[in-house]
C-alpha positions as CSV (number, residue, x, y, z in Angstrom):
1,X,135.1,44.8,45.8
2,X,135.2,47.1,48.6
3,X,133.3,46.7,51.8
4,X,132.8,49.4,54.7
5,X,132.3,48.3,57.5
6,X,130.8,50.4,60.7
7,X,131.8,50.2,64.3
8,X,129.6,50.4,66.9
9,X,130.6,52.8,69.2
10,X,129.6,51.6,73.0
11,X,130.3,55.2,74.2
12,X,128.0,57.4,71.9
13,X,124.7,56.5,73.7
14,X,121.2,55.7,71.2
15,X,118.2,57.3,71.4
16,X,116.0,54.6,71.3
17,X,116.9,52.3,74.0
18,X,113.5,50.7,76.1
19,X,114.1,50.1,79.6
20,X,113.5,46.0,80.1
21,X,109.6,46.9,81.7
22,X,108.8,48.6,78.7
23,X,110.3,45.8,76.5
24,X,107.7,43.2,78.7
25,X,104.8,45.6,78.2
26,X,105.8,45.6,74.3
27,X,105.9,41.4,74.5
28,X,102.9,41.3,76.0
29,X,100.8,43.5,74.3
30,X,102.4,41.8,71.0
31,X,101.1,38.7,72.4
32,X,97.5,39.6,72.7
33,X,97.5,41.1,69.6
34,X,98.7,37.5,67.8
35,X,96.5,36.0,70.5
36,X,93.3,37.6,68.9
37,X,94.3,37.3,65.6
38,X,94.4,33.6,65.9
39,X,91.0,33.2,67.3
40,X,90.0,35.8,64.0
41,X,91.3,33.4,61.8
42,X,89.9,30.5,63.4
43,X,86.7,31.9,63.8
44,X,87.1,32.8,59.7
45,X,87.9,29.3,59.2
46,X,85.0,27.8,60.8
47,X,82.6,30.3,59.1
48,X,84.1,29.1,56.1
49,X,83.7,25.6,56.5
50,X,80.1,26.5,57.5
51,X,79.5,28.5,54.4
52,X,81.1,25.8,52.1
53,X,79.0,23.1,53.3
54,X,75.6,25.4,53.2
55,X,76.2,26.5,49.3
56,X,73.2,27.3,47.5
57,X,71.5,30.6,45.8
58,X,70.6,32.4,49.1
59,X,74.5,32.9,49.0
60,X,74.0,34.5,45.4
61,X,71.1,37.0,46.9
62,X,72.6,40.1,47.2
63,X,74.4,40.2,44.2
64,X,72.7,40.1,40.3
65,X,76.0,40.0,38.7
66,X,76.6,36.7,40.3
67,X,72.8,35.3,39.6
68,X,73.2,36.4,35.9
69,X,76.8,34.2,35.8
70,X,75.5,31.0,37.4
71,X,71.7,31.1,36.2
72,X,71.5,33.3,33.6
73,X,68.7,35.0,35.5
74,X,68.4,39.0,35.3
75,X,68.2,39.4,38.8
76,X,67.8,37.1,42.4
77,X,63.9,37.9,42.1
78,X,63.4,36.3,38.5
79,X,65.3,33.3,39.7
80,X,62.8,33.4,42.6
81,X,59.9,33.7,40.6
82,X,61.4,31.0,38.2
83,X,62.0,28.6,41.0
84,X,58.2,29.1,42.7
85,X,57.2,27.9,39.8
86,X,58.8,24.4,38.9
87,X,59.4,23.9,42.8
88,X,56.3,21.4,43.2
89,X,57.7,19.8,40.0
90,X,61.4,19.3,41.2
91,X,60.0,18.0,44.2
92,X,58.0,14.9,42.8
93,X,59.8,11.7,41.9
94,X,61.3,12.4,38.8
95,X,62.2,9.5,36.2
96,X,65.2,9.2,34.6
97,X,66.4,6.7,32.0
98,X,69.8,6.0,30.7
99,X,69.6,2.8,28.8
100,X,67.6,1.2,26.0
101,X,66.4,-0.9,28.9
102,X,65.4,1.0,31.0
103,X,63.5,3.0,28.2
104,X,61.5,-0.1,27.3
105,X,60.8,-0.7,31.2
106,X,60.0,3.4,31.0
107,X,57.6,3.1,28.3
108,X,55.3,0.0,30.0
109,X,55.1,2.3,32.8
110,X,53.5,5.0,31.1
111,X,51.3,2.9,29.0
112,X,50.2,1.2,32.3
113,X,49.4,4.6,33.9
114,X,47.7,5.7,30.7
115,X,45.3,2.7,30.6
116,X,44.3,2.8,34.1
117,X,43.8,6.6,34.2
């Protein structure tokens, strides 16, 4: 295998040789620019973190396609009307039972409540 190799040739002068200011202007204008792309992604970062820890459906508004993935709602304003709707229910102390115990205890309470009401 054969490999050319090219000379430099000191004598022929380049055309694109900088002169050492403009080479400092270059650095430094390279440096800004990295500068303020470091406080953009740290700025993205935060916003992120922010974002991640706030989830919820207001995130979901502006787009239908993505209400109709994670709810199965038609559009943000069904889910809406859906949600004004059972609100004052998901808000009251819900019972849950996960035993045959705590179905017994369950079924006192009720009978209790049904007596006295």
């Amino acid at each position: 295998m054969e490999v050319n190799l090219l000379e430099h040739d000191s004598t022929t002068p380049t055309t694109s040789v900088l002169t050492l200011s403009e080479l400092a202007k270059e650095n430094e204008r390279l440096k800004q620019k990295v500068q303020e792309q470091q406080q953009l992604i740290e700025t993205l970062q935060n916003l992120s973190l922010c974002n991640q820890s706030r989830f919820g459906v207001k995130h979901l508004e502006g787009s239908d396609e993505d209400i109709r993935f994670y709810t199965r709602f038609a559009s943000y304003q069904h889910f809406q009307a859906f949600w004004q709707l059972v609100e004052s229910a998901a808000n009251t102390k819900m019972v849950r039972v996960t035993s045959a115990a705590g179905a017994t205890q369950h079924r006192s309470t009720v009978s209790y409540i049904i007596r006295f009401s």
